[in-house]
C-alpha positions as CSV (number, residue, x, y, z in Angstrom):
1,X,-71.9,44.6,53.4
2,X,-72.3,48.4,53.5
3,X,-70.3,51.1,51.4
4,X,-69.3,52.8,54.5
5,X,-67.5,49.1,55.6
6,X,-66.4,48.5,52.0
7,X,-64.7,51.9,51.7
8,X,-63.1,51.3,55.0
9,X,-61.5,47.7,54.3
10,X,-60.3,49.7,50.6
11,X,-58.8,52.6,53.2
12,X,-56.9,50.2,55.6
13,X,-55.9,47.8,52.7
14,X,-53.9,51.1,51.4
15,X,-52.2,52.5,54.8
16,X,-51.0,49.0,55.4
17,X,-49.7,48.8,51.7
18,X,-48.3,52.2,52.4
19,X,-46.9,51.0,56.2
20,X,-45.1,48.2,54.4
21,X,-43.6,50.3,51.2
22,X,-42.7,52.9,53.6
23,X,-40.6,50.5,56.1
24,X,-39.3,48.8,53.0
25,X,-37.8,52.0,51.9
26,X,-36.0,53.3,55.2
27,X,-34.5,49.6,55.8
28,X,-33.7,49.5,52.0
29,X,-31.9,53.6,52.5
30,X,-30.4,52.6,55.6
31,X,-28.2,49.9,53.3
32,X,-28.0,51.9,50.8
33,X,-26.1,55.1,52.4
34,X,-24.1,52.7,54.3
35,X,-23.0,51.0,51.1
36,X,-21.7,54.5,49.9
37,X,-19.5,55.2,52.8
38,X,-17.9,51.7,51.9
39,X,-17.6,52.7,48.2
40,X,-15.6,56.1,49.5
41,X,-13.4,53.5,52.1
42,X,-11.8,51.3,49.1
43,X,-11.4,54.5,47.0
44,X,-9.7,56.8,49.1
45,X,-7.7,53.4,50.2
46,X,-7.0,52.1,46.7
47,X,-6.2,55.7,45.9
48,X,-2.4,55.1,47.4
49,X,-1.9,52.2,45.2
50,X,-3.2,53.4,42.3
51,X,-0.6,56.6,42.5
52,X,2.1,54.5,44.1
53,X,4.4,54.6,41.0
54,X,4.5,58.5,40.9
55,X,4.8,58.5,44.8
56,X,8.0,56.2,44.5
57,X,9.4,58.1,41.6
58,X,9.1,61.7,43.0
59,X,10.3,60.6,46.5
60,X,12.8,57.9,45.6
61,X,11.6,55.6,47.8
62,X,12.7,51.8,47.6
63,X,9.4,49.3,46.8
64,X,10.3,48.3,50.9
65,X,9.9,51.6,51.6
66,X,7.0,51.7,50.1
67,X,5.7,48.7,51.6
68,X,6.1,49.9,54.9
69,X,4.2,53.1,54.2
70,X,1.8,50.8,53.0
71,X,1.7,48.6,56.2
72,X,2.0,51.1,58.6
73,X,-1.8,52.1,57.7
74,X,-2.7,48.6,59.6
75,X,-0.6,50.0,62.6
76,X,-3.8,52.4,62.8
77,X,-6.6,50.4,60.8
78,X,-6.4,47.0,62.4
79,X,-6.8,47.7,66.3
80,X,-9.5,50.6,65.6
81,X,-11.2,47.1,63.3
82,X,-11.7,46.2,66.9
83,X,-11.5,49.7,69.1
84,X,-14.8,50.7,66.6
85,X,-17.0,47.8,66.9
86,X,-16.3,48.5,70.9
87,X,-17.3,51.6,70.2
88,X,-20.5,50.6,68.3
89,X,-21.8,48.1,71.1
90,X,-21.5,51.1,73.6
91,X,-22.4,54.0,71.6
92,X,-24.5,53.1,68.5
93,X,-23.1,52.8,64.7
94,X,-24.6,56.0,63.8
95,X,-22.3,58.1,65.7
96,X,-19.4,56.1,65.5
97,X,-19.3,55.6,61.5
98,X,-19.9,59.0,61.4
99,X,-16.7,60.0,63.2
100,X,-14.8,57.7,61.5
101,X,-15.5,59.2,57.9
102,X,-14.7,62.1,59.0
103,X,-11.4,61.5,60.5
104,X,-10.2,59.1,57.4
105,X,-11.6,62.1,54.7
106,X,-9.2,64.6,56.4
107,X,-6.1,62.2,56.4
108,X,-7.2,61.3,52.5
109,X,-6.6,65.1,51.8
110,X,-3.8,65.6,54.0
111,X,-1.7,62.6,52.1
112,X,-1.6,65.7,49.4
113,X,0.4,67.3,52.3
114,X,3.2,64.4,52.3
115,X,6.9,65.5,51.4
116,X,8.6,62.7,52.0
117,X,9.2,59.2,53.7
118,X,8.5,60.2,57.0
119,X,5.9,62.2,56.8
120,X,3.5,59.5,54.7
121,X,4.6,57.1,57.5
122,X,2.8,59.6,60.1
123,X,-0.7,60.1,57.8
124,X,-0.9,56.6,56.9
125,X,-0.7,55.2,60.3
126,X,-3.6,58.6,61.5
127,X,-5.8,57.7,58.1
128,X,-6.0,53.9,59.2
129,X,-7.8,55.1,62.4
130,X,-10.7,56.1,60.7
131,X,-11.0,53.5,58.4
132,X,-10.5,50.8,61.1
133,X,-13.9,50.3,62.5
134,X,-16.2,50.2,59.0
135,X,-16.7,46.5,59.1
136,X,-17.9,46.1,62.5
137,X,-20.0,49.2,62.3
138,X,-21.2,47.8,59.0
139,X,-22.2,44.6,60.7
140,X,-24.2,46.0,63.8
141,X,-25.8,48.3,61.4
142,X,-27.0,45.6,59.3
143,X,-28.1,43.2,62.4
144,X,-30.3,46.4,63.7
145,X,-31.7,46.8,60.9
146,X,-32.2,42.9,58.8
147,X,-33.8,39.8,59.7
148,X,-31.4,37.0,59.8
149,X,-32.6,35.4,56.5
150,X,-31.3,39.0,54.7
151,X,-28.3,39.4,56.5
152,X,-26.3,37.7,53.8
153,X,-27.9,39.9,51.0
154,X,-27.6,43.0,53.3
155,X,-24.2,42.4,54.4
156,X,-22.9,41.4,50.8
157,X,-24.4,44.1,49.5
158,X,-22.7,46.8,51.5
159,X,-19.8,45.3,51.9
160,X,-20.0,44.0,48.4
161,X,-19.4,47.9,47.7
162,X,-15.9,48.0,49.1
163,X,-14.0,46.3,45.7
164,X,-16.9,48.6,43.9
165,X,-14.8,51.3,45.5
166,X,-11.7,50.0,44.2
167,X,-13.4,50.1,40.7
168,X,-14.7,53.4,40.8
169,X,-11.2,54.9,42.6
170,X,-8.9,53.3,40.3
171,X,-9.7,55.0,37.0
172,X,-11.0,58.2,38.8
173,X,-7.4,58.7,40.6
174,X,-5.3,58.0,37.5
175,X,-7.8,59.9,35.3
176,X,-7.5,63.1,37.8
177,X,-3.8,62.3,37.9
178,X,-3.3,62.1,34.2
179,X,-5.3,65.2,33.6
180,X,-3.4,67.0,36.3
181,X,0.0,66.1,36.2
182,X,-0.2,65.6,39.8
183,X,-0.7,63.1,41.9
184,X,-1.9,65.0,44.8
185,X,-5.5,66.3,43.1
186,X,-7.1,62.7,43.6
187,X,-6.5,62.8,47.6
188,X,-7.8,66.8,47.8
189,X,-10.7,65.7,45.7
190,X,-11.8,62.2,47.9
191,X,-11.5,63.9,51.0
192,X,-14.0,66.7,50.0
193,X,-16.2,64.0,49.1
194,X,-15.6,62.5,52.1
195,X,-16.5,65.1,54.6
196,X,-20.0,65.6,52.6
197,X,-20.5,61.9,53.0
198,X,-20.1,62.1,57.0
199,X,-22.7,64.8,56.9
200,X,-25.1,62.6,54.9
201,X,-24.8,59.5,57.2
202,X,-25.4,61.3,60.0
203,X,-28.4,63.1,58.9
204,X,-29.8,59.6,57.2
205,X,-28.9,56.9,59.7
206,X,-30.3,55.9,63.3
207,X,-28.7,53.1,65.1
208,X,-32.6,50.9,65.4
209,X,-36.2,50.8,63.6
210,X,-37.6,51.8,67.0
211,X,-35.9,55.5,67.3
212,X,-35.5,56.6,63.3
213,X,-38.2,59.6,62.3
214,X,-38.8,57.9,59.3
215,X,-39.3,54.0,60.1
216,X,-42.8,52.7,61.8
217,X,-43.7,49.5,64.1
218,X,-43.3,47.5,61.0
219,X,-39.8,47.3,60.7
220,X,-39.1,46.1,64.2
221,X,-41.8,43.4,64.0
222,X,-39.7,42.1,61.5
223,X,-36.9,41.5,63.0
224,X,-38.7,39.8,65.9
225,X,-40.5,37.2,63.7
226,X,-37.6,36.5,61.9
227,X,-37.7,32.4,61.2
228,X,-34.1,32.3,61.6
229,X,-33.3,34.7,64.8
230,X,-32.0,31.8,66.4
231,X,-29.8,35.1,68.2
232,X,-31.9,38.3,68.4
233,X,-30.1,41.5,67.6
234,X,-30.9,42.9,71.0
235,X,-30.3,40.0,73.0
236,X,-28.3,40.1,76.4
237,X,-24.7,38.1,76.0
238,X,-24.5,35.2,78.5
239,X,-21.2,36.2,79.4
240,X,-18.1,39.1,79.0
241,X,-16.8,39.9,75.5
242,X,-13.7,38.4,76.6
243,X,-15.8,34.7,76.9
244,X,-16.9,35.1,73.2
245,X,-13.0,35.8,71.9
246,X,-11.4,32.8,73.1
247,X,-14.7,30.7,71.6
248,X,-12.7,28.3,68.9
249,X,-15.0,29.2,66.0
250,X,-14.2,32.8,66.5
251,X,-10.6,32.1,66.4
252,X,-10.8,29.6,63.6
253,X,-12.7,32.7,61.6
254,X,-10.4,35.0,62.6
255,X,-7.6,32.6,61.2
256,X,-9.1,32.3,57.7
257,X,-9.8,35.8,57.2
258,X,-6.5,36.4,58.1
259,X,-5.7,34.6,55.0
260,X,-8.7,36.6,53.2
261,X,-6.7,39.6,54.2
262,X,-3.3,38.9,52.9
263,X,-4.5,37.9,49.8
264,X,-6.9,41.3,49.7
265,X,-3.7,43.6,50.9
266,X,-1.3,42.1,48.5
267,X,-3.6,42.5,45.8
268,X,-4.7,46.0,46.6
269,X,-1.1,47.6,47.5
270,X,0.9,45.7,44.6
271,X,-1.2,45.0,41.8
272,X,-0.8,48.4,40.3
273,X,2.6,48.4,40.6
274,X,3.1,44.9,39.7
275,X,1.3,45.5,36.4
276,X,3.4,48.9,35.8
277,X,6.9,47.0,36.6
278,X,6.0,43.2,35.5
279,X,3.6,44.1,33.0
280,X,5.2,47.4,31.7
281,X,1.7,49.1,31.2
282,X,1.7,52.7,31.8
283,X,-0.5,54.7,34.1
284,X,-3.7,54.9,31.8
285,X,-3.8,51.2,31.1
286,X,-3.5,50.4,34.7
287,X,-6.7,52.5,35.1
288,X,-8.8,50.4,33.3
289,X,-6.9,47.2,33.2
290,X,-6.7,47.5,37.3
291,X,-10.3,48.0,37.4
292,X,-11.0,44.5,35.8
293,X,-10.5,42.7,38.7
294,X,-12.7,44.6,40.9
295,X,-15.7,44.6,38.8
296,X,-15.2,40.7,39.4
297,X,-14.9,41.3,43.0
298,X,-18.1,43.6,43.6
299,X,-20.3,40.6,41.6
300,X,-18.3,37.9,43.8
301,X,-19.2,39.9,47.4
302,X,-22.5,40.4,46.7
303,X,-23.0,37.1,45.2
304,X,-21.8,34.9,48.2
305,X,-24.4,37.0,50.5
306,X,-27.1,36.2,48.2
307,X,-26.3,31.9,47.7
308,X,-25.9,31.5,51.3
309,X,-28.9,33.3,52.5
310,X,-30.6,30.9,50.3
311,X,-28.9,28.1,51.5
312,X,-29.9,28.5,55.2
313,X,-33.6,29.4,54.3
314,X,-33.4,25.8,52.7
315,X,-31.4,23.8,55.4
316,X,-32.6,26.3,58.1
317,X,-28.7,26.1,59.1
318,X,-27.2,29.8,57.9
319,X,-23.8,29.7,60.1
320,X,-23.1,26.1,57.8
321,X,-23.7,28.0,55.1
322,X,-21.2,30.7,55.7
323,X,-18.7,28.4,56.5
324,X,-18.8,26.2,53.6
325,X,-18.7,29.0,51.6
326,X,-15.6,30.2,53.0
327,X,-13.7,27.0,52.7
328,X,-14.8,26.8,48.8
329,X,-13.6,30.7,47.8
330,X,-10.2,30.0,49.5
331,X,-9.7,26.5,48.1
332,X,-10.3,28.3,44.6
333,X,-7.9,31.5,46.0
334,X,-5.2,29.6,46.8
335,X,-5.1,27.5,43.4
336,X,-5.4,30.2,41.0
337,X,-2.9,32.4,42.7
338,X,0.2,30.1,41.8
339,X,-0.2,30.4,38.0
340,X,-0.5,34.7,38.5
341,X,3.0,34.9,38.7
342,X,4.3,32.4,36.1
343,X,2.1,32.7,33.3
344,X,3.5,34.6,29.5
345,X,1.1,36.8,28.7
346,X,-0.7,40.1,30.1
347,X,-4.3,38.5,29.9
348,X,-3.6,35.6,31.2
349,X,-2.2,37.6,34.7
350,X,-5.5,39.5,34.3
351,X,-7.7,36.6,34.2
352,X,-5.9,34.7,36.7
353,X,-6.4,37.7,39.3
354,X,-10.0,38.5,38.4
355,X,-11.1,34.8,39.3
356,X,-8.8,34.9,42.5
357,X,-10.4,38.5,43.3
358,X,-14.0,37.0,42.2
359,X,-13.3,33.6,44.6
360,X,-11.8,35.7,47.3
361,X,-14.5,38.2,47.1
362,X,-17.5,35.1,47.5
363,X,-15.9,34.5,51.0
364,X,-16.0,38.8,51.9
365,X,-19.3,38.9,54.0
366,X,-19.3,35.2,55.3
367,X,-16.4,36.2,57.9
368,X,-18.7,38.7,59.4
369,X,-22.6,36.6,59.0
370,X,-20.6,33.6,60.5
371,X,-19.8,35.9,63.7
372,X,-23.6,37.1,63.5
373,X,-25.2,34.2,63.4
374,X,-23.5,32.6,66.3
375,X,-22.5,35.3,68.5
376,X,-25.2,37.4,70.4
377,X,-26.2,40.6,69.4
378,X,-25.0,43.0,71.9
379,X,-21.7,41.5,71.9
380,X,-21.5,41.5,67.9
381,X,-19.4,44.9,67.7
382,X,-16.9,43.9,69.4
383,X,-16.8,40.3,68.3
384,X,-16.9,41.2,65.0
385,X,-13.9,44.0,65.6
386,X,-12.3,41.1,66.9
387,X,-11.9,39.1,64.2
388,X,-11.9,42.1,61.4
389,X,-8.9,43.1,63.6
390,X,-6.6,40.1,63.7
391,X,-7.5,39.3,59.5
392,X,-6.4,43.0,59.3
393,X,-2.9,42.7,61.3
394,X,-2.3,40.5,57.5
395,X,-1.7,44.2,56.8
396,X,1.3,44.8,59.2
397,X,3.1,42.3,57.1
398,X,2.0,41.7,53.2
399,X,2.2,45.0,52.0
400,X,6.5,44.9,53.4
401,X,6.8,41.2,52.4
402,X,5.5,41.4,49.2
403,X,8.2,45.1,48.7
404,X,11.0,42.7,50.7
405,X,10.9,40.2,48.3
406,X,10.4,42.0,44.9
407,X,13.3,44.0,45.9
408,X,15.9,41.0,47.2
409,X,14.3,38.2,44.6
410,X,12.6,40.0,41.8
411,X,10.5,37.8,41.9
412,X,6.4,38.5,41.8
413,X,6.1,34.6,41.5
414,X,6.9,33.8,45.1
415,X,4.5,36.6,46.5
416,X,1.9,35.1,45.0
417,X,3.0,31.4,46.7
418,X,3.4,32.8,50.1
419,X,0.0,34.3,49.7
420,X,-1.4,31.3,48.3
421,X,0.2,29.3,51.3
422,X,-1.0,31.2,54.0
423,X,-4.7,30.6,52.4
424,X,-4.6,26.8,52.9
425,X,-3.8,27.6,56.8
426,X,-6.8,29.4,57.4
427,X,-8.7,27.0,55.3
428,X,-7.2,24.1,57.9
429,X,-7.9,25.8,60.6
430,X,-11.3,26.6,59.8
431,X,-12.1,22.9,58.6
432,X,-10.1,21.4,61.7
433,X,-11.3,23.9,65.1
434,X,-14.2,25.5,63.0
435,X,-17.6,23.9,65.4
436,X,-20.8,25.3,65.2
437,X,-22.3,23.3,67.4
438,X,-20.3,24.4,70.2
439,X,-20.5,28.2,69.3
440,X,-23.7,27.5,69.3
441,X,-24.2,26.4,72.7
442,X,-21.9,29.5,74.0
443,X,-24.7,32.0,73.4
């Protein structure tokens, strides 16, 4: 063998190492800026929550009143859940989640802008346009950019970073708050944050491999010799969207992350407030004590991503996997959540909602991977907005139930029941019309 041929293998052994670490790293950025944009989302939404006391206070609204604020955000958020991933299949995720952080950052700073009732009824319902289509978006991205066996890990992972937003903006809003003296410095603050994020995405993130500056062949390849693309990413749909909707899986999903939702939407609106009326913690405390359940939620989202990707690389069956997983989380939900409201002591509460937000949380991405890996790609936007929109209409309603019935019953107790009940549904629904066989056979 000459040196020449020697020194040539060594040359080609290192661009291909490089080729490899170099599409590793643009894959790996992709997730990682998108993961970002989903911390900001939970923060500038758990923001409202976390000042909600002071809000009430200064305005003298009623807790219904409140709650209605509250749900009037899922007026805006939950069709533009299905309006966005529309969107994404026709224009691209790049440009779409770009738009939308930028139209949510301004109505984060504006809320500073609220004087009264009304007027918080009119930016809640504009802010939850621009938060409406981050899951489906989310989801496309991720399916342009994975294989199928690291779909779970890439969708828990960014998605995994929406409770990570609740426990970064929980103690950030009532720090700036409690340094301030004003409740309106946290929204100013997020939303200048916000805009800055829209700018990086957009600079970062291209919709495929194929057409990003920094990606090479490499990263497409991989996605074509996927072991489990049972459904390519790029793959023509059979049929119109509207086929793929009325499919009883998708409604069956739709159904028990309905039930994901209320329990999410309760939790997020309430909890602060429950632990400052229930509990009688003050503002500080909340900050750290309502960050305790989150930290538990980030570990279960990304978690549940992780187990059921390994799952279907074992049984080759990832969609079983999703499912299963969903059935177990809301099982465990829907136990836990009846001794919240009945139990003595502070830490007990705590403990009880960190392993219902933990539980819950395992089920977060599976809602989304069971859509992906059973519906085909270019109809996964709007599939996926679909579903993400009737879990979110849970929104319309928990957020003015949970007010309704704290202010006619005073009772925290029975929230958590009716939460807990609505659960088992979606858990009945999903066991009794869930197929896969025959979702399957739809693509």
């Amino acid at each position: 063998m000459s040196l020449r041929s020697v020194i040539g293998g060594n040359m080609s052994q290192t661009q291909t190492s490089s080729t490899s670490v170099r599409a590793f790293r643009v894959r790996w950025l992709i997730l990682g800026i998108t993961s970002l944009v989903l911390v900001l989302n939970y923060a500038d939404r758990a923001a409202f929550g976390v000042a909600g006391s002071e809000i009430i206070k200064e305005f003298g609204l009623t807790k219904t009143e409140f709650g209605l604020i509250t749900s009037l955000f899922f007026f805006g958020y939950a069709p533009f859940c299905f309006i966005g991933g529309w969107l994404a299949d026709k224009y691209g995720p790049r440009a779409v989640m770009g738009g939308a952080v930028a139209w949510w950052s301004i109505f984060t700073a504006l809320t500073a802008a609220g004087t009264g009732y009304i007027s918080f009824l009119f930016i809640r319902f504009f802010f939850g346009f621009g938060e409406g289509p981050q899951g489906a978006v989310t989801v496309k991205t991720m399916k342009n950019w994975f294989p199928k066996s690291q779909m779970g890990t890439a969708v828990g992972i960014s998605q995994g970073c929406t409770p990570l937003g609740g426990v970064i903006g929980t103690p950030l809003v009532a720090w700036l708050l409690a340094i301030s003296g004003d409740w309106r410095i946290p929204f100013i603050v997020l939303g200048v944050l916000g805009v800055v994020m829209a700018i990086g995405w957009w600079v970062i993130v291209r919709d495929t491999p194929d057409i990003h500056p920094w990606a090479d062949s490499r990263e497409a390849e991989e996605l074509a010799n996927d072991k489990l693309a049972d459904v390519d990413p790029v793959v023509e749909a059979k049929q119109p969207l509207s086929f793929y909707l009325k499919q009883p899986l998708v409604l069956a999903t739709a159904t028990a992350f309905f039930g994901y939702a209320w329990v999410l939407y309760t939790f997020l609106s309430w909890f602060p407030v429950y632990l400052v009326d229930a509990r009688n913690l003050d503002i500080k405390s909340v900050a750290w004590v309502g960050t305790i359940p989150w930290v538990l939620g980030v570990i279960g989202y990304m978690a549940g991503g992780v187990i059921t990707d390994r799952i279907a690389i074992r049984t080759g069956n990832p969609a079983a996997a999703r499912k299963w997983m969903i059935i177990f989380g809301l099982t465990g939900t829907a136990i836990l959540l009846c001794g919240i409201g009945v139990v003595s002591s502070l830490a007990m509460a705590v403990a009880l909602m960190s392993a219902v937000v933990f539980l819950l949380y395992l089920t977060g991405s599976q809602y989304f991977l069971l859509i992906s890996d059973t519906m085909p790609g270019s109809r996964l936007g709007g599939v996926v907005g679909f579903v993400h929109f009737i879990a979110n209409t849970s929104g319309i309603f928990a957020p003015w139930l949970v007010g309704y019935i704290v202010d006619h019953t005073g009772s925290w107790a029975l929230t958590f029941g009716v939460s807990a009940a609505i659960c088992v549904v979606g858990i009945a629904t999903l066991l009794i019309w869930g197929r896969l066989e025959t979702a399957q056979d739809a693509v």
